[in-house]
C-alpha positions in Angstrom: -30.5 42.9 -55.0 -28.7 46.7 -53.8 -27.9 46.4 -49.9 -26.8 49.9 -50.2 -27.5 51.7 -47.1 -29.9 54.8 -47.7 -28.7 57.7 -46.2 -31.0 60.9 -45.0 -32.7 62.1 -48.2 -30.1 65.0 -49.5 -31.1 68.9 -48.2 -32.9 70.5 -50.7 -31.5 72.4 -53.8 -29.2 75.7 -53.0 -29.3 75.5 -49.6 -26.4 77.2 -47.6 -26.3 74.2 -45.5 -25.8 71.9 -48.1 -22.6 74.0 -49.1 -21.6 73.5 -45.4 -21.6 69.9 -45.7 -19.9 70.0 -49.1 -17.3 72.6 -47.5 -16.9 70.0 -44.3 -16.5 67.5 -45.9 -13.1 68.8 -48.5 -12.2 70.2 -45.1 -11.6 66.7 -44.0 -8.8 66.0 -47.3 -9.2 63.0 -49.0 -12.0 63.6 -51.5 -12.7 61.4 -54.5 -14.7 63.6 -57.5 -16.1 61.7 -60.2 -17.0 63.9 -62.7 -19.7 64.1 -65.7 -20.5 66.4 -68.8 -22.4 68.7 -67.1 -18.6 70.0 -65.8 -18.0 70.5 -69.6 -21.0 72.3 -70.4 -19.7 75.8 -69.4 -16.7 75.2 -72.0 -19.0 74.8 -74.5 -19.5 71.1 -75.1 -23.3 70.4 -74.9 -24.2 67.5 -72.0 -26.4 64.2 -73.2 -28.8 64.6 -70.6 -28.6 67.7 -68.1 -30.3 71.1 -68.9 -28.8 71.5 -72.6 -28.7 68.0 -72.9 -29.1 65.9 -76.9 -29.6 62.7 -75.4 -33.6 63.2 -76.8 -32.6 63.7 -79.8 -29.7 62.0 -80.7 -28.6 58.3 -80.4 -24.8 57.7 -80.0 -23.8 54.9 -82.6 -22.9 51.6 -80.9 -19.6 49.8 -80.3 -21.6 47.2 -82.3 -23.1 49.4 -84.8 -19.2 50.4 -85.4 -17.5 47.6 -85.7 -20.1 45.6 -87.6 -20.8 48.1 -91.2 -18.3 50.1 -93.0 -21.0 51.8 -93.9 -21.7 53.5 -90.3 -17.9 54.0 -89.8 -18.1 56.0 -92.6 -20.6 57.8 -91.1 -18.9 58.0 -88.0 -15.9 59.6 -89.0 -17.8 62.1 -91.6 -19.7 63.2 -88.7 -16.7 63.5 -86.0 -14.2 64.8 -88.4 -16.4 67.8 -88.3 -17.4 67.5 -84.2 -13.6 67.4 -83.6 -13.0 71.1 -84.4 -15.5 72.0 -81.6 -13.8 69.4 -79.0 -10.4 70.5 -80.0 -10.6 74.3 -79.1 -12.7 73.9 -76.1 -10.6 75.4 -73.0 -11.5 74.2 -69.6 -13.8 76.4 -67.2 -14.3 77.5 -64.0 -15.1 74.0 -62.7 -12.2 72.2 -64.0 -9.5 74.9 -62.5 -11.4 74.8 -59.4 -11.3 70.9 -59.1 -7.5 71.1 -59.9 -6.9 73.7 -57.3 -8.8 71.0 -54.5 -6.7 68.7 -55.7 -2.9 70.8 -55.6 -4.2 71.8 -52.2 -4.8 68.5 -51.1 -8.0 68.3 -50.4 -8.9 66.3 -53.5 -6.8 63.0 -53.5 -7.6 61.6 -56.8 -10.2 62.5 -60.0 -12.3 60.1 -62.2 -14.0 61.6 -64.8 -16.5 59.9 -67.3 -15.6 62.9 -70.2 -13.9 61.7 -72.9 -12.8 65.9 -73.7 -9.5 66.0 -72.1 -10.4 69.2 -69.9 -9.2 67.6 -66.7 -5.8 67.0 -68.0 -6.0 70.7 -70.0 -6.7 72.2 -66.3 -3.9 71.1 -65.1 -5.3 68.1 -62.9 -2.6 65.3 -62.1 -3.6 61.6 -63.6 -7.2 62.0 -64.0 -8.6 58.4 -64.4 -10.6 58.9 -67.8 -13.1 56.4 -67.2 -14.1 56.3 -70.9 -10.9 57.3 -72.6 -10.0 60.1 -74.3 -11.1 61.7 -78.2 -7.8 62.9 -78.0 -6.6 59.3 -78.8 -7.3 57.3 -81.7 -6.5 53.3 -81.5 -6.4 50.8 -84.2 -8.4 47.8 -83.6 -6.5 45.5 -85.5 -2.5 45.7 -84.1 -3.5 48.6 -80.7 -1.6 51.2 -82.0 -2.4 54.7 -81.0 -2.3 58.0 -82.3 -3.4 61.4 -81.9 -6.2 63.0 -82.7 -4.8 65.9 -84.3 -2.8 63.4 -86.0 -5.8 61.8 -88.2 -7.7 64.5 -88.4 -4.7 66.0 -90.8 -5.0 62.4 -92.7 -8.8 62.8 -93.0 -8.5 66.3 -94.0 -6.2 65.5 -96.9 -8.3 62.4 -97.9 -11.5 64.7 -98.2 -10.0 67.7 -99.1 -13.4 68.7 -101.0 -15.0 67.8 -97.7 -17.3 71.3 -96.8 -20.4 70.9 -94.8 -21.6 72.9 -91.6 -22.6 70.8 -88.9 -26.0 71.8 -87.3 -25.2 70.4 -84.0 -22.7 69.4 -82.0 -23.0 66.4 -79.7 -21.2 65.2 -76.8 -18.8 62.7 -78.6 -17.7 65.1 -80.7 -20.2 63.7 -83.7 -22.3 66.1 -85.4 -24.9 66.1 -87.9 -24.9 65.8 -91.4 -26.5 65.5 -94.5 -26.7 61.6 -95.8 -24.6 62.6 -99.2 -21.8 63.9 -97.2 -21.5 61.0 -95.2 -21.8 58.7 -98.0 -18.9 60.8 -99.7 -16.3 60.5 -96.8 -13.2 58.6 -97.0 -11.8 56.7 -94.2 -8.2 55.9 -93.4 -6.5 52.8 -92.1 -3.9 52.3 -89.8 -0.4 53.4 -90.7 1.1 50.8 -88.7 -0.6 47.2 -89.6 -1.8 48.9 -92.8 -5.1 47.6 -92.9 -6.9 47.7 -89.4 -9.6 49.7 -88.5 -9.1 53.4 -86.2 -11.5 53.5 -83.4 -11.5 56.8 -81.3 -9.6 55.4 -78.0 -13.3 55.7 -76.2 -15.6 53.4 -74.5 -19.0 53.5 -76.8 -22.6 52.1 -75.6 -21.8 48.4 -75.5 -19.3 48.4 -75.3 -17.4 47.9 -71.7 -15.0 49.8 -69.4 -11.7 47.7 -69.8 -11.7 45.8 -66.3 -8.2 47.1 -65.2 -9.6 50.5 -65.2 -12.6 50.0 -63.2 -10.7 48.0 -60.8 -8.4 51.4 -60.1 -11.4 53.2 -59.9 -12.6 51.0 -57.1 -9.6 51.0 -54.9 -9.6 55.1 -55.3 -13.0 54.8 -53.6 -12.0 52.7 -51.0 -9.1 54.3 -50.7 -11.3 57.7 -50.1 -13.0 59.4 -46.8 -16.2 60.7 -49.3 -17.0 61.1 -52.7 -18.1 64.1 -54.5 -19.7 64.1 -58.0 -19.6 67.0 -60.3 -21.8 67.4 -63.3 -23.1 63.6 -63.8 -27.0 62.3 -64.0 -25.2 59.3 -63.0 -27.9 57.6 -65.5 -25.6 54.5 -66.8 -24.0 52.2 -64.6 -19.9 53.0 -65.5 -20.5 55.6 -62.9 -23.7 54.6 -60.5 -21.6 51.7 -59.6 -18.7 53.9 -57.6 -21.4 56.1 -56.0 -23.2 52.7 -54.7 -20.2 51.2 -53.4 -19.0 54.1 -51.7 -22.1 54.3 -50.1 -22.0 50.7 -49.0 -19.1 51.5 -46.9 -20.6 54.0 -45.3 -18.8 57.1 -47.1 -20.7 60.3 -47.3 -21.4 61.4 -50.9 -22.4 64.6 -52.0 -23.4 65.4 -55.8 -23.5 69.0 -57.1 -25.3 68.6 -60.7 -28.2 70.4 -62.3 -30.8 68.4 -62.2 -31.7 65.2 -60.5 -29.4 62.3 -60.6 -29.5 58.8 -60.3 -27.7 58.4 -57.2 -29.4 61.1 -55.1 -31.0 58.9 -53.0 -28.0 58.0 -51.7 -26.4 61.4 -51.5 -26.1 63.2 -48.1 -26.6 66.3 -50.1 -27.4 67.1 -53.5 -26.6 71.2 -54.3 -28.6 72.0 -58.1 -26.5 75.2 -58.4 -23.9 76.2 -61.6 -21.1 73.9 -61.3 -17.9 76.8 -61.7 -19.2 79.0 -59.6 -20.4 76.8 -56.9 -16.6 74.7 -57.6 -14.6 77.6 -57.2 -16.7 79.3 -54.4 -16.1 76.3 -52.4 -12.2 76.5 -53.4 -12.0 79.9 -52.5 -13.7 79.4 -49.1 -11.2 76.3 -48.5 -8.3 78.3 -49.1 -7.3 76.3 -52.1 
């Protein structure tokens, strides 16, 4: 059973005191941010479940599902070769610059981010912890090799070089949506080190689980912290409920700026439903950063 401590319930949406306490709180230095897709949604890439959110209408494939059919690999690749282009020229916004200027300034000690986008790291943010890996990566299952991205995506372009379709949407993964005779058409690659094994995109998928080295890091960064602040996460799956809970446990004030209602705002001392750049870099302006 949680023995989490409840806090206060958090002040109530866009409040200027709420912002206070946000601002107080970086003021003090030290400041963990786990961040969600709702920081990515202002560069473009659509969030599962906040305000332009596909979760309703789109189901992620498996870890499982993956590893299990050729057939939905297949799939998976058909649709992600085509989701890649969108990933690969989105720019970080507003938010992401902001979070890296907390974190040059010192305010910010360390960054764990759920996005698999790369947009931290493009922003300029020191070691991001990427909590669920990176598309930018691509990771053979068979002998661990990795690649890039841009790497197989040249492969897969000249292995389908009749390969035309428009996707109609564009999902967080990078997947998008296609017709079933396109998908059925696709060529995969192998590896070009073992020769044979299977590429993976070097990302955690539903099912599968955060590799335990990681999370461990993670944990000592919130223990390590004097409060945590969460930026753009529903905080609806455990991977990053867990941080906010133990954080809370030790008495650290956490404060969650997200549209929407989140999973962990019961526990948040404030919870400020406002646009995440503008709210981001207001509070870095007013800190100096």
């Amino acid at each position: 059973m949680d023995t989490a401590v409840t806090p206060d319930p958090p002040l109530g949406t866009g409040h200027a005191e709420g912002l206070a306490v946000v601002e107080r709180m970086l003021a003090g230095r030290n400041v963990l941010v786990l961040s969600g897709a709702g920081l990515s949604t202002e560069s473009g890439i659509p969030d599962y479940r906040g305000p332009s959110g596909s979760r309703r209408r789109h189901t992620p494939m498996t870890y499982q599902d993956f590893t299990g059919s050729e057939e939905n690999r297949r799939r998976y690749w058909a649709r992600s070769h085509l989701g890649w282009e969108s990933i690969g020229l989105a720019r970080p916004n507003a938010g992401h610059r902001a979070v890296t200027r907390l974190v040059t300034a010192g305010l910010v000690h360390a960054v764990i981010t759920q996005n698999v986008d790369g947009l931290h790291a493009a922003a300029g943010t020191p070691q991001a912890i990427e909590l669920h890996g990176s598309l930018h990566r691509v990771i053979c299952l068979t002998c661990e090799n990795t690649v890039s991205r841009r790497q197989l995506h040249e492969r897969l372009d000249q292995a389908n070089p009749e390969f035309r379709a428009l996707a109609a949407r564009v999902n967080p993964d990078g997947d998008a949506e296609l017709a079933r005779e396109w998908e059925a058409a696709f060529r995969t690659v192998s590896c070009q080190v073992c020769g044979t094994g299977t590429l993976k995109p070097d990302v955690v998928f539903f099912g599968e689980n955060v590799p335990k080295p990681r999370v461990a890091h993670c944990f000592d960064l919130v223990d390590a912290a004097s409060a945590l602040l969460v930026t753009g996460s529903s905080l609806t799956v455990m991977s990053g409920l867990r941080f906010v809970r133990h954080a809370a446990k030790q008495g650290k004030p956490v404060a969650v700026v997200n549209q929407g209602p989140t999973r962990g705002d019961d526990l948040a001392a404030v919870h400020l439903d406002l646009p995440l750049g503008e709210t981001l870099t207001g509070l870095a302006d007013r800190l100096g950063a």
